[in-house]
C-alpha positions, 0 to 999 in steps of 0.5 A, a space after each residue: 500500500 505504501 509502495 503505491 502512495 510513493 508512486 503516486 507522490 512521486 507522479 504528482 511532484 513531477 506533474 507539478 514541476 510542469 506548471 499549475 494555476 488560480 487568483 490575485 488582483 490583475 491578471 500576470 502576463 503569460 511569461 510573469 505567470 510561468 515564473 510564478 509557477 515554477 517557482 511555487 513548483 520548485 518549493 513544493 518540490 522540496 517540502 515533497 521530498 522531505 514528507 516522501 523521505 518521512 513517509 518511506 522510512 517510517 517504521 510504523 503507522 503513526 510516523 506514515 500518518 505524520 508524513 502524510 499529513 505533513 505532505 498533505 499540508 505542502 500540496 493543499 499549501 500549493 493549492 492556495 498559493 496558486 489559487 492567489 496568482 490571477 492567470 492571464 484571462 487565456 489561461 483561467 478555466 484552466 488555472 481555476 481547474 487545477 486548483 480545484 483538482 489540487 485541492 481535491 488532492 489534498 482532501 484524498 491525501 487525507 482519507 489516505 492518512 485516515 485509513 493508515 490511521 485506522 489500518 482500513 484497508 479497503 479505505 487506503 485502495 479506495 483513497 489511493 485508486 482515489 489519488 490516482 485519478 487526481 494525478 490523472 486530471 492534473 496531469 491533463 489540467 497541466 497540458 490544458 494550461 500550458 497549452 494556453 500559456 505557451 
């Protein structure tokens, strides 16, 4: 079960060094939006790292629930920061998804940690089959983006 979730932390990390997207007060230019983005990819890079390295040597349920829930702080995290930035008006829908799929992320990590907390089985398949399908979206949301902002 844990094998899968470093997968599945791993996928997302390397998706969101692509590029992601959300709000502030006047939209940013394309190539002013890029940098935010990378730069905001780069830190969750870092903070994701470490919670992986927490998460994969944990020696018991209760170190993996703090790892777990240390990267599910990172991503929601993520989630907000981009949700900040306004997106040139050609790249909004796009940006506006992301977060929303980002934020769902967080929510599964969380079910994730639940089940580990728990030793519920049939809830971790279930919540990562869950994790799973938000890699799928964000890596399409992450085309979907960068295609506008090209």
């Amino acid at each position: 079960m844990i094998r899968r979730l470093d997968i599945v932390i791993a996928g997302l990390a390397v998706l969101l060094l692509l590029g992601c997207g959300g709000q502030s007060q006047k939209p940013l230019g394309k190539a002013q939006y890029g940098q935010k983005l990378n730069a905001y990819a780069q830190q969750f890079k870092a903070s994701v790292e470490g919670s992986r390295g927490k998460i994969q040597g944990a020696s018991d349920s209760g170190s993996k629930v703090a790892g777990l829930g240390e990267f599910r702080t990172e991503f929601d995290k993520l989630a907000t920061q981009l949700g900040r930035l306004a997106p040139p008006a050609v790249a909004k829908t796009a940006h506006d998804a992301l977060v929303g799929t980002l934020h769902k992320g967080a929510t599964d990590i969380g079910q994730v940690q639940d089940a580990v907390r728990t030793s519920d089985q049939a809830k971790a398949q279930s919540a990562l089959q869950a994790l799973q399908g938000d890699n799928v979206q964000i890596q399409s949301e992450i085309s979907d983006l960068q295609s506008k902002v090209k």
